[in-house]
C-alpha positions in Angstrom: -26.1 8.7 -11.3 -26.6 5.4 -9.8 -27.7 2.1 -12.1 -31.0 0.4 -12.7 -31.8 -2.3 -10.1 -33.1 -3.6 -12.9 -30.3 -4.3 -14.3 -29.1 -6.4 -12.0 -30.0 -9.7 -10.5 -29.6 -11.9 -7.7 -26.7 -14.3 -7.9 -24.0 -16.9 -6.4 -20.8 -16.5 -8.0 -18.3 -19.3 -7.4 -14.6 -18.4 -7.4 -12.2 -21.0 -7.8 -9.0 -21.4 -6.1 -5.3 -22.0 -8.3 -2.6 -24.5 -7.9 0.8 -23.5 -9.2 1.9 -26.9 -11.5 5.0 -25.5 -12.4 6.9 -21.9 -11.0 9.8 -20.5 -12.3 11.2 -16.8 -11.9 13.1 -15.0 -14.5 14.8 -11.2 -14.2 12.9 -8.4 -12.7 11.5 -6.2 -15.2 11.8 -2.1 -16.4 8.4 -1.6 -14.3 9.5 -3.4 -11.4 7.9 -6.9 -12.0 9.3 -10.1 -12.9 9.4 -12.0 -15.7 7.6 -15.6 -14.9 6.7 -18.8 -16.3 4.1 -20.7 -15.0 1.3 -23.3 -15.9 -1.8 -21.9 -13.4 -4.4 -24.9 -13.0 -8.1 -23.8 -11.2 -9.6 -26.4 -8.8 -12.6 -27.1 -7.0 -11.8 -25.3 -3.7 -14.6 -22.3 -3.6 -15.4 -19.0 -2.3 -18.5 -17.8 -3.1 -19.4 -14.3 -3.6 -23.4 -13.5 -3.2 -24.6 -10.4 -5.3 -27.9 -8.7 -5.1 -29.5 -5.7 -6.2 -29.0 -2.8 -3.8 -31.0 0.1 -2.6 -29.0 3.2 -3.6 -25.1 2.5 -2.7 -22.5 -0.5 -2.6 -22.4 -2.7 0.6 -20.4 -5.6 1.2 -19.9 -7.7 4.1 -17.7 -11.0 4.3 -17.4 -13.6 7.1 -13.6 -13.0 7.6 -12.0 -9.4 8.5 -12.0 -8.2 4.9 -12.0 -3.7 4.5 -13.9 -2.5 2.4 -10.8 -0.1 0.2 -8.5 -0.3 -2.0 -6.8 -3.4 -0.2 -9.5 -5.8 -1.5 -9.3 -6.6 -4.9 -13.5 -6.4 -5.0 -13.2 -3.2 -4.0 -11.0 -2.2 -6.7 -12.8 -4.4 -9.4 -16.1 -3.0 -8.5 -14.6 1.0 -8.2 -13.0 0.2 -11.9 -16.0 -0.7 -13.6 -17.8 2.1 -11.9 -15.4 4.5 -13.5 -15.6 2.6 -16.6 -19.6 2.9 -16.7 -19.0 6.4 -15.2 -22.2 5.5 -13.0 -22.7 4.4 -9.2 -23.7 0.3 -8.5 -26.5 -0.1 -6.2 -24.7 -3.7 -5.6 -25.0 -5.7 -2.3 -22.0 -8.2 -2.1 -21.5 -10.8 0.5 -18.6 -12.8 0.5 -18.3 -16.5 1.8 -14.4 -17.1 2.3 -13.1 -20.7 1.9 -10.2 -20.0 0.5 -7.3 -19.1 2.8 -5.9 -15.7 2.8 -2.7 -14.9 1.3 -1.5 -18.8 1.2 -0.9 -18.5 -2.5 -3.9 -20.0 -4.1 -5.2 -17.0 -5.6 -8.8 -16.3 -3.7 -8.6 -12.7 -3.6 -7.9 -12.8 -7.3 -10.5 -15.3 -8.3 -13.4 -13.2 -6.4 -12.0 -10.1 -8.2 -12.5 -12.2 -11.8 -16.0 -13.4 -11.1 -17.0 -10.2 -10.2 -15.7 -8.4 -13.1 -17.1 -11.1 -15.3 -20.5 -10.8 -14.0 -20.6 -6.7 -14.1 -19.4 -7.3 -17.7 -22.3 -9.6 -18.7 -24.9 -7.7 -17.1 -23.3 -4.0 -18.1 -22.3 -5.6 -22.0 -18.5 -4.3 -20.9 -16.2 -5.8 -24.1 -14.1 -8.5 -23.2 -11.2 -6.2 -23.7 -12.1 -3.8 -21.5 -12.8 -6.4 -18.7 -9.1 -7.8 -19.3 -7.6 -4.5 -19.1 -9.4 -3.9 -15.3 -8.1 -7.5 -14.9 -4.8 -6.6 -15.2 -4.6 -3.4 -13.6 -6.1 -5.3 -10.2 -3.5 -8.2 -9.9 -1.1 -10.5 -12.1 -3.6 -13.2 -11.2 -7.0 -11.6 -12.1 -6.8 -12.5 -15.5 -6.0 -15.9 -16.0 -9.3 -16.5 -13.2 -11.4 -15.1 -15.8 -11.7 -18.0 -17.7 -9.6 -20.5 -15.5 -8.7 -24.0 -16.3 -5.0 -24.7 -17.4 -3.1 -22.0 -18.4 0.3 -21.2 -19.6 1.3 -17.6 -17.8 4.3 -15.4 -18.5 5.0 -11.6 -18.2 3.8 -11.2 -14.8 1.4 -13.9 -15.5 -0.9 -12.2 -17.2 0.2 -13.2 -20.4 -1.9 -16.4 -21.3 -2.1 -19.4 -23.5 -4.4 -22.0 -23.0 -2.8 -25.2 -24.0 -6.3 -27.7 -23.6 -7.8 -28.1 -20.0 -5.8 -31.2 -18.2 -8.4 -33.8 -16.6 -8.1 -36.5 -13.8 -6.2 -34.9 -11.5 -6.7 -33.9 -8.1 -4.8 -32.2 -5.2 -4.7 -32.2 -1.6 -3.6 -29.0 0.3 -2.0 -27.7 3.5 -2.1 -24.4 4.5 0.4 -24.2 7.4 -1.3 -21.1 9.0 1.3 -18.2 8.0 0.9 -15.9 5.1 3.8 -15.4 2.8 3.4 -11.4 1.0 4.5 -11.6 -2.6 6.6 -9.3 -2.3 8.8 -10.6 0.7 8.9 -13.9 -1.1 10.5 -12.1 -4.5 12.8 -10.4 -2.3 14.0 -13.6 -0.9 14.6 -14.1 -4.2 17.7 -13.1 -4.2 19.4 -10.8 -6.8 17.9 -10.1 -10.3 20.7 -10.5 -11.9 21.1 -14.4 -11.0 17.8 -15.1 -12.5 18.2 -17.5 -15.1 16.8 -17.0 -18.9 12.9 -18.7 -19.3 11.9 -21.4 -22.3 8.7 -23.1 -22.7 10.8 -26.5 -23.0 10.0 -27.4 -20.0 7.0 -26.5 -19.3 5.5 -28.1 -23.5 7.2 -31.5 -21.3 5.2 -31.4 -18.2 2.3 -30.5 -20.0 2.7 -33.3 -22.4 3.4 -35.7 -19.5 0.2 -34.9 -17.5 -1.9 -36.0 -20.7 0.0 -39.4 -21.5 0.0 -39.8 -17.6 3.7 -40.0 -17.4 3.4 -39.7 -13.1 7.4 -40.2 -12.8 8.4 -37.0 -15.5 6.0 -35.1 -13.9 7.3 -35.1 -10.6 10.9 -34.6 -12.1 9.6 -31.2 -14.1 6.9 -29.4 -11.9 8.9 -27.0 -9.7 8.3 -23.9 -8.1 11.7 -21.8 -7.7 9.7 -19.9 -4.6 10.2 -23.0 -2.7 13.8 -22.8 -1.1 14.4 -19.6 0.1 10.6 -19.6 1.3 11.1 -22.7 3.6 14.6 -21.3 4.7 12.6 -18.1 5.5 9.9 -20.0 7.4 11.0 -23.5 8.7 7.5 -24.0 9.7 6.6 -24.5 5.9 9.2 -27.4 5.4 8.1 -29.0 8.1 4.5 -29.2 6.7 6.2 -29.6 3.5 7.6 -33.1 4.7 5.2 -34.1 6.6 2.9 -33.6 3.7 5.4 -35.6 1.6 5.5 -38.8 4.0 1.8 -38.6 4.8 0.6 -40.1 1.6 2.4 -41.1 -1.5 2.0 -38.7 -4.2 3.1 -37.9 -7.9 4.8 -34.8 -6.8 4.3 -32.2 -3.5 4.8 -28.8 -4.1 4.2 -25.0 -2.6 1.7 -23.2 -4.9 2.9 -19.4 -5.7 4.6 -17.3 -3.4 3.3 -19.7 -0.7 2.9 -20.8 1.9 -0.3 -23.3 1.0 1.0 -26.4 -0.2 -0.2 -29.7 -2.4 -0.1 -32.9 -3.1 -0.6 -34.0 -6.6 -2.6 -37.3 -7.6 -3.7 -38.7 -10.6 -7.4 -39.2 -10.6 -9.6 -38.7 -7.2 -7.7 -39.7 -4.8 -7.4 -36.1 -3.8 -9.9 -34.0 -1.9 -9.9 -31.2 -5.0 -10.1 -31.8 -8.7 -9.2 -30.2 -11.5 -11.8 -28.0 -13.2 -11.9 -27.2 -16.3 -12.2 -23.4 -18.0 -15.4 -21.5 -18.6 -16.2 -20.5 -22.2 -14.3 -17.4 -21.7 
């Protein structure tokens, strides 16, 4: 049975990009995972995804070499809430790709999320249900459901939203190489080394980015992917310090598992901002 085109309407979704404020990795998990602590923070670095009502079947097209199976997280978001419905999509879905590809800020995630947060409006999937796709697509997927600042742990897909921070921005480099989760959690080192995680540290940065403390935050943001990464790739510590002497910033980090990296600035004195949350 295929769905209404009725039902569904022309749109552009905008899918926001992620910055990693603060990374650190605990032990590796029963299920394979690890545990992490992070604070995820959306800017406004875009792809946009363009949906319109189809003739009888899915199509998608993108303007980079995206397949269309089960290695593209809009394939599996779309597939899910098929199943879910237990109906065909007539769904046309063209994607718009500004975001790099596997450099860590989250752009396959973030399509996945608007998608599934669209299909749930139009479809009146509970929020719930949603999350639970969310989840089941990537670690990522459901913070970019609502976006904004967020506290993750588990495998980051357990979320607390502290308050949006405001007046930020960031500039980026992505040094052209693409860094797979999993080599970068192998490089890791063993599980057993990983150290305990507390919110200490992170309740302090976050409390320094509202009073505007510039110094403590770039003594607390961290990402613990960093070293073994740019031993791994020298390529990325060279764009690191180049990144580093270019302008003078609060702090200069590698967001995720890399290899995109940013320079943090208080106000707009970067080339993305900060954006806040959707109503979620």
């Amino acid at each position: 049975m295929v769905a209404d085109r009725d039902e569904l309407v022309e749109v552009t979704l905008k899918c926001p990009a992620k910055v990693n404020l603060f990374l650190q990795v605990g032990r590796k998990r029963e299920d394979g995972y690890h545990e992490i602590l992070t604070i995820f923070q959306t800017i406004d670095l875009y792809d946009e995804l363009i949906l319109r009502p189809g003739v009888s079947t899915s199509f998608f097209k993108s303007d980079t070499d995206l397949a269309w199976n089960s290695s593209n997280t809009l394939y599996k978001a779309f597939k899910a809430v098929e199943k879910h419905l237990g109906k065909e999509l007539a769904l046309e879905m063209e994607l718009k790709k500004k975001i790099p590809t596997g450099g860590g800020l989250g752009g396959g995630s973030s399509d996945a999320a608007a998608l599934l947060r669209y299909l749930g409006e139009t479809f009146h999937i509970e929020r719930e249900a949603i999350f639970e796709i969310a989840c089941s697509i990537g670690s990522d997927v459901p913070f970019f459901l609502r976006g904004g600042t967020a506290i993750g742990t588990g495998r980051g897909e357990v979320l607390t939203f502290p308050g949006d921070l405001k007046g930020y921005s960031v500039d980026l480099c992505f040094p052209g190489i693409e860094v797979s989760t999993p080599l970068a959690y192998a490089l890791l080192g063993r599980s057993s080394d990983r150290q305990e995680l507390s919110n200490k540290e992170v309740e302090k940065l976050l409390s320094a980015f509202r009073e505007r403390d510039l110094v403590l935050i770039g003594k607390l943001s961290k990402n613990d992917f960093e070293e073994p990464v740019f031993a791994k790739f020298p390529v990325i510590e060279r764009a690191y310090n180049k990144l580093r002497e270019k302008r003078k910033a609060i702090v200069t980090r590698m967001t995720g598992s890399g290899s995109t990296l940013f320079s943090l600035f208080e106000g707009m004195d970067g080339e993305y901002n900060f954006v806040t949350s959707t109503d979620g």
